[in-house]
N, C-alpha and C positions, 0 to 999 in steps of 0.2 A: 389526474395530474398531468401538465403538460412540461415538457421539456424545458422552456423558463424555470417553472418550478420547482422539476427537480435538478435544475442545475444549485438554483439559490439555495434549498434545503442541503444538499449533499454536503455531509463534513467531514473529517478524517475524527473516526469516534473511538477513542481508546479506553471507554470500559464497556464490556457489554454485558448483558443477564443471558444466562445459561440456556433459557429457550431452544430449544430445537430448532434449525430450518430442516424442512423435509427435502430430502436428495430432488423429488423433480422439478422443485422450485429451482435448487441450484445449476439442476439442469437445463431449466427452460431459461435460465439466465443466461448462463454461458452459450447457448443455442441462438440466442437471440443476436448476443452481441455479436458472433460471427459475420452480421452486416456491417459494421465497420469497415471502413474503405484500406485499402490495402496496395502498394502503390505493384501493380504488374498483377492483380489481384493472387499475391505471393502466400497471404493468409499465411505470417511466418509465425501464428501462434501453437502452440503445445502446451495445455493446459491442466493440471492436476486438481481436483478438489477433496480433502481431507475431515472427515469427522469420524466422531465418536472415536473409540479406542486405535485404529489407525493415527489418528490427530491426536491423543494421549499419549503414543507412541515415540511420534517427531517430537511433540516437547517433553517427553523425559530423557531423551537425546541430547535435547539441546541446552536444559537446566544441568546435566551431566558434566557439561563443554563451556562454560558460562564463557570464555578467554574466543571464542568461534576458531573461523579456520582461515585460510590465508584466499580473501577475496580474491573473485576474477574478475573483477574492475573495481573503480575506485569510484564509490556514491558521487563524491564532488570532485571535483580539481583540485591539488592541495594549493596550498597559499591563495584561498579563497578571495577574490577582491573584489569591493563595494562597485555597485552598491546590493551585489548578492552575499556576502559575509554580514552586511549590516542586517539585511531581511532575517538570514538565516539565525543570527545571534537575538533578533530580536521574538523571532518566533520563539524561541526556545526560552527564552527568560519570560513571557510569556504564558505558556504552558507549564510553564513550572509553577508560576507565579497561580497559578488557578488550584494547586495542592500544597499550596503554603510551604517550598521548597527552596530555599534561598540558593544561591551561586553557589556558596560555600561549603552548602550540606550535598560534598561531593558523594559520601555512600548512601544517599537519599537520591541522588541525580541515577544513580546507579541501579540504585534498586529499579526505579522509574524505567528505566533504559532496556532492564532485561525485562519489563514486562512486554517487550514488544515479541521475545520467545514465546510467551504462553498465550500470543494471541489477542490480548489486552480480555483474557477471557472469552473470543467467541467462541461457537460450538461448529463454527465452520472454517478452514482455511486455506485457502486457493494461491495456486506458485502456476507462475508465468515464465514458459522456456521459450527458449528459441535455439536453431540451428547455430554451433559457434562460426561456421563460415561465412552468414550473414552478418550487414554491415547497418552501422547508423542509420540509414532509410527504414531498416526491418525493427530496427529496436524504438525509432519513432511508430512504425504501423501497430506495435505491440502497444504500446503504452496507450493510441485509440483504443484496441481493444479494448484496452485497463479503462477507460474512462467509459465506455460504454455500457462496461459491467456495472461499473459505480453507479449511474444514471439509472440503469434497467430496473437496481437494487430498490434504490431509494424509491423509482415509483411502484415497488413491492413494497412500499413500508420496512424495507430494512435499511440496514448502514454497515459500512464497509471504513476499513481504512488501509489503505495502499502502503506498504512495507517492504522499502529499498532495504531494511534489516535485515532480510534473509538472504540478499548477498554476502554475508559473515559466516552464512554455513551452507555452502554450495555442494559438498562433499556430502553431507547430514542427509539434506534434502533431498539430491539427486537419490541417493541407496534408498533413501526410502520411499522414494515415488515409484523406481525403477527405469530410473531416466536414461535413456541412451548415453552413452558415451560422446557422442559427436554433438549434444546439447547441453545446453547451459543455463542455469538458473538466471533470471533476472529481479524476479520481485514474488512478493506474497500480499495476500490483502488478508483482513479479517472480514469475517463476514456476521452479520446476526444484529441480533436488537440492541440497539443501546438503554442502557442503563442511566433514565430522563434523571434521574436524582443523585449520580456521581460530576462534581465539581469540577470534573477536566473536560465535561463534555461542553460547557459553557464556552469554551473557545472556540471563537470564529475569528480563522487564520484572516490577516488585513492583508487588503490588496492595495498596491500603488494606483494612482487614478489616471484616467486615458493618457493626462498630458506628459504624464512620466516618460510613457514608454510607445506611444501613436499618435499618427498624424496621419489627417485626410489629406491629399493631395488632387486636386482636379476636380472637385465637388463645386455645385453652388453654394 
């Protein structure tokens, strides 16, 4: 598989089957991507990976706590404005729409929403910190990381879905990684096989087309 192709294969997969990934695969994942570029080659990641009854452990934590805890950043910007409120609304009615969950069936939305606690069922689950003293450059070089995981994954034949969620329990996660004090949770991803025959893996997030949002300038 080359990087073309696992760029166009990789999706954000919210159910997956129980399968085992073996710890040195996750190893040699997370090993890898440490070639991602890093601007002062700062490498401001600190990375935890979670299975079996340790990852049991965080989500009977966090099914405990269903209401989270008082984020240390805000996922979006509030008062969202297009044309990023329209993307984000439309992904969402979207995804729902692929589990026959209407706008309305708010404790259906809900239910949906805390599945992102249990992982959407992986048997793997991986939390991205970083130093709280570092700034926006480092939380961009983080998120390469993040993308490189995802890439490395998928040409493993696994799938992953990257989970801004677990900023709602910084506190949870941190104690139970044994995160330094001076570090801060950023995101979780799930990790492991998807489950080819659950109806919400059908979704592939749409993208706006070049002319949206680029332009060549100084070309023939």
């Amino acid at each position: 598989m080359n990087v073309s192709q696992a760029v166009e294969k990789r999706m954000s997969v919210r159910a997956f089957r129980p399968d085992p990934v073996p710890g040195a695969v996750v190893r040699e994942i997370l090993e890898r991507a440490a070639k991602a570029p890093s601007g002062g080659n700062l490498q401001p990641w600190r990375v935890y990976a979670l299975a079996g009854a340790a990852l049991d452990e965080l989500k009977a934590k966090v099914a405990a706590n269903p209401f989270g805890e008082e984020p240390e950043y805000d996922v979006y910007p509030p008062n969202l404005w297009d044309p990023f409120r329209t993307r984000r609304f439309q992904n969402g009615e979207d995804l729902y729409a692929t589990i026959g969950i209407p706008r309305e069936d708010k404790p259906a939305r809900l239910r949906q929403l805390a599945r992102n606690g249990e992982l959407f069922g992986a048997p793997v689950g991986i939390f991205f910190c970083l130093d709280r003293k570092l700034g926006p450059p480092q939380w961009a070089d983080l998120g390469m990381y993040m993308q490189t995981v995802m890439l490395l994954a998928t040409e493993r034949g696994l799938d992953t879905c990257a989970q801004e969620y677990w900023a709602r329990y910084p506190k949870t996660v941190a104690e139970q990684v044994g995160l330094p004090d001076d570090h801060m949770v950023f995101s979780g991803m799930a990790l492991g096989y998807r489950d080819a025959d659950h109806p919400i893996n059908t979704l592939k997030a749409a993208r706006d087309p070049f002319e949206t949002w680029g332009e060549l300038q100084g070309f023939d």
